[in-house]
N, C-alpha and C positions, 0 to 999 in steps of 0.2 A: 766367259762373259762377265761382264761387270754387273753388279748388282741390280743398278739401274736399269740395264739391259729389258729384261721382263718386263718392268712396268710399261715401259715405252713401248713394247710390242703388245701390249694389251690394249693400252690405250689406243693404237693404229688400229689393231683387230676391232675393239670395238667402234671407232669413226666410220671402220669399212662397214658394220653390221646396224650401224643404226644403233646403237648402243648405248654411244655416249652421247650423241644428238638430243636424244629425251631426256637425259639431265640437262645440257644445252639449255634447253629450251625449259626448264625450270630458274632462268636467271633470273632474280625478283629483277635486277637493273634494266636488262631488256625487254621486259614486261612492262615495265613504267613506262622505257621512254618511248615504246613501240605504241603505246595510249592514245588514239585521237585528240586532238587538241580541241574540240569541241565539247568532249565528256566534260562537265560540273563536278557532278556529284556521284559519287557512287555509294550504296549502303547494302548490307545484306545482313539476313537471320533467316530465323524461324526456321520453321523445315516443315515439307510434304511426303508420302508417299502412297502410291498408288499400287495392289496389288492386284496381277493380272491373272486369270481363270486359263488352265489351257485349255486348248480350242479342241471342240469335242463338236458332238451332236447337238441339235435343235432344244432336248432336254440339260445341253449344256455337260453333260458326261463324256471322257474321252472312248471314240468309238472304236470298237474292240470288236472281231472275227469271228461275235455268238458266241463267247466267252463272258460268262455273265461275271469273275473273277479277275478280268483285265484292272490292271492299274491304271489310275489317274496318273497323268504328270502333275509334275509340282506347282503350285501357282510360283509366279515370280512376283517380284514388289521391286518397283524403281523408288530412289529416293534422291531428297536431295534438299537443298534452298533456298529462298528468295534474295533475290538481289532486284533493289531501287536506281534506276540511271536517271539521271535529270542529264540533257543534250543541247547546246547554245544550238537551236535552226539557221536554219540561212537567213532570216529577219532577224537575229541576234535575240530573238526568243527562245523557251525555252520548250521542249519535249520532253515530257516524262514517260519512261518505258519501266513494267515489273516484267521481272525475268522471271523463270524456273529454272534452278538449272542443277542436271541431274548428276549424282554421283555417282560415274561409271568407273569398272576398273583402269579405264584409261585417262581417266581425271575428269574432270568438273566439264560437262561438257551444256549448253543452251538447249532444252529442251520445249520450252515456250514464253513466247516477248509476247507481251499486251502491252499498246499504248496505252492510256487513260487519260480518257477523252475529257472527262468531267476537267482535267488540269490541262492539256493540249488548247481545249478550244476557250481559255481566256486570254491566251495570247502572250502569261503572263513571264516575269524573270523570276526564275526560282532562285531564291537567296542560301536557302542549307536545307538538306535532303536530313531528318535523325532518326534513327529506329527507336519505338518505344521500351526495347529492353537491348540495352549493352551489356548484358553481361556475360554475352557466347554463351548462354545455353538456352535454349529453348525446352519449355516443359510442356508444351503442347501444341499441337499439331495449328498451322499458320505461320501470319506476319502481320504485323503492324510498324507503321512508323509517321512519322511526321513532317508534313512538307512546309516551307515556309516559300513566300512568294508575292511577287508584288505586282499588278497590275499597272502600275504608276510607276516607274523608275524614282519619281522624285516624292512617293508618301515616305513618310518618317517609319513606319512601323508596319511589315510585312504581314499579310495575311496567313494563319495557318491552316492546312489541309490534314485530315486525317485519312491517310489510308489504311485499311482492315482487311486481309483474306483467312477466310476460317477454315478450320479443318476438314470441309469438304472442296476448298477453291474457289470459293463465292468471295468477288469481288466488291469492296463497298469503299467507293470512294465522295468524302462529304466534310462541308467545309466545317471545322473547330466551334463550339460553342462558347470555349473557354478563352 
């Protein structure tokens, strides 16, 4: 067999097994152009995570067979990050949706979308969605970023929105003073 030989029966074995599929489908190109044409804006930071108690008795203890030496299970912690979508609506207005979205060993998967209404109900066109820290790292628990946007297609100079989620999830959205 020729060199080449093996590779190519690898490659088939894995197509058959779903294999290569999931790198497939890590093509940043088809990712893009696979994108709604409605999407604006997208931004993402910060980071959440939530750890979870296992599920026991009423006292919240894992329950055990009168064995007062039973083990707890482990708690688990989901985590993950915010991402900002700003969406042209079907009035060619604009939606703003905050995501959650968790990082699973299966990749980045949507764990919860909130629209935000406080920016939904003016009806307005968002001009650029920016997070208030670009530098990929986040040093504490949330998100913030900054919405620009214009109720008036034709004012000069766009309104800013500040959106704020703290490290318990508490959402505050309210228009810039600055």
């Amino acid at each position: 067999m020729p060199p080449l030989a093996p590779k190519v029966l690898i490659v088939l074995v894995g197509l058959a097994t779903g294999a290569v599929a999931h790198a497939l489908a890590q093509d940043a190109d088809g990712i893009a152009q696979s994108l709604n044409e409605r999407v604006l804006f997208v931004t993402s930071g910060g980071f959440w995570e939530e750890a979870s108690a296992p599920q026991g008795d009423a006292d919240g203890e894992a329950s055990g067979k009168g064995d007062s030496t039973t083990e707890t299970a482990p708690t688990t912690t989901r985590r993950g990050y915010y991402r900002l979508v700003a969406i042209r609506g079907e009035d060619n207005r604009s939606l703003v949706e905050l995501h959650q979205i968790a990082l699973t060993p299966e990749g980045p998967q949507l764990a919860l979308s909130i629209g935000l209404e406080e920016i939904n109900a003016l009806g307005a066109y968002v001009t650029d969605i920016r997070p208030e820290d670009s530098t990929g790292t986040a040093s504490q628990h949330g998100f913030s970023a900054f919405i620009y946007l214009k109720t008036d297609p034709s004012a000069t100079e766009p309104q800013t929105w500040a959106l704020f989620v703290d490290e318990f999830g508490d959402i505050v959205v309210e228009k810039s003073s600055n």
